[in-house]
C-alpha positions in Angstrom: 70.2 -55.8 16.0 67.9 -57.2 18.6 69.6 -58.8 21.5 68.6 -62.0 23.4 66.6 -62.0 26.7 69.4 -61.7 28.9 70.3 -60.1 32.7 72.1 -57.0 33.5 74.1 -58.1 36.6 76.4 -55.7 38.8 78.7 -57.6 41.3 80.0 -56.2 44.5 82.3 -57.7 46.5 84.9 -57.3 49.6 88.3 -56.7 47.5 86.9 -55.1 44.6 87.6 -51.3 44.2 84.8 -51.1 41.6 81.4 -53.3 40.7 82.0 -55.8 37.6 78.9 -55.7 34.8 78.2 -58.9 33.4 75.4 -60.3 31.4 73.1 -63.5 32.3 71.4 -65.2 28.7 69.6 -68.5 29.1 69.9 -71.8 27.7 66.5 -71.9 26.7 67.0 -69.1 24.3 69.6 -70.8 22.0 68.2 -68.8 18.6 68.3 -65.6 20.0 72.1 -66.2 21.7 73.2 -67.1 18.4 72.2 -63.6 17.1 72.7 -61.4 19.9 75.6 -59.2 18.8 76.7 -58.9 22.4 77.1 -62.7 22.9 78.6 -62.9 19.4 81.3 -60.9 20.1 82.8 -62.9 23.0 86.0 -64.9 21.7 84.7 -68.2 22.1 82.2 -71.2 23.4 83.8 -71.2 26.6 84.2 -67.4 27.0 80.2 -67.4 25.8 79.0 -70.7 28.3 80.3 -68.5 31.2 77.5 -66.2 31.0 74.3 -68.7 29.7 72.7 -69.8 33.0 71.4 -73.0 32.4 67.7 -74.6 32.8 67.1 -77.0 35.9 64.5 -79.3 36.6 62.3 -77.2 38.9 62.1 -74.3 36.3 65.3 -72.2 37.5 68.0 -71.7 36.2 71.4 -72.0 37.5 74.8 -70.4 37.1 78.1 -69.8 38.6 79.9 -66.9 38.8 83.7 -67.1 39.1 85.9 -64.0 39.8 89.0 -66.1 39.0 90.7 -68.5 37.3 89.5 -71.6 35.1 86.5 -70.9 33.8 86.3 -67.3 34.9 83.2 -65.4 33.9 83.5 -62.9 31.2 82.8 -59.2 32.6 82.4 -56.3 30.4 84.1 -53.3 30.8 81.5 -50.0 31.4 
């Protein structure tokens, strides 16, 4: 099927023997996160709202990346 507008991110970082592929969707594009298969496959809301960059007020979009613990973001194995 056809997949949201969405990021292809690699991450590099000291500590890490090998980069870690993650996705960036927008919040802006809530119809086509609903059915992108990729996005649909993740576990849950809070798996999914770890990837979905959010909109802010001077038309950017912001999101955090966590390598660890609560609210980690969901990497995909390549």
């Amino acid at each position: 099927g056809l997949q949201a507008p969405h990021l292809d991110v690699s991450v590099f970082a000291r500590g890490l023997l090998h980069r870690l592929v993650m996705r960036i969707y927008f919040s802006d594009e809530a119809e086509a996160n609903t059915e992108d298969p990729v996005l649909s496959a993740l576990p849950d809301d809070d798996a999914r709202s770890t990837i979905i960059a959010q909109s802010d007020d001077a038309g950017g979009y912001t999101l955090d990346i966590r390598l660890q613990g609560d609210g980690e973001t969901v990497f995909f194995a390549v």
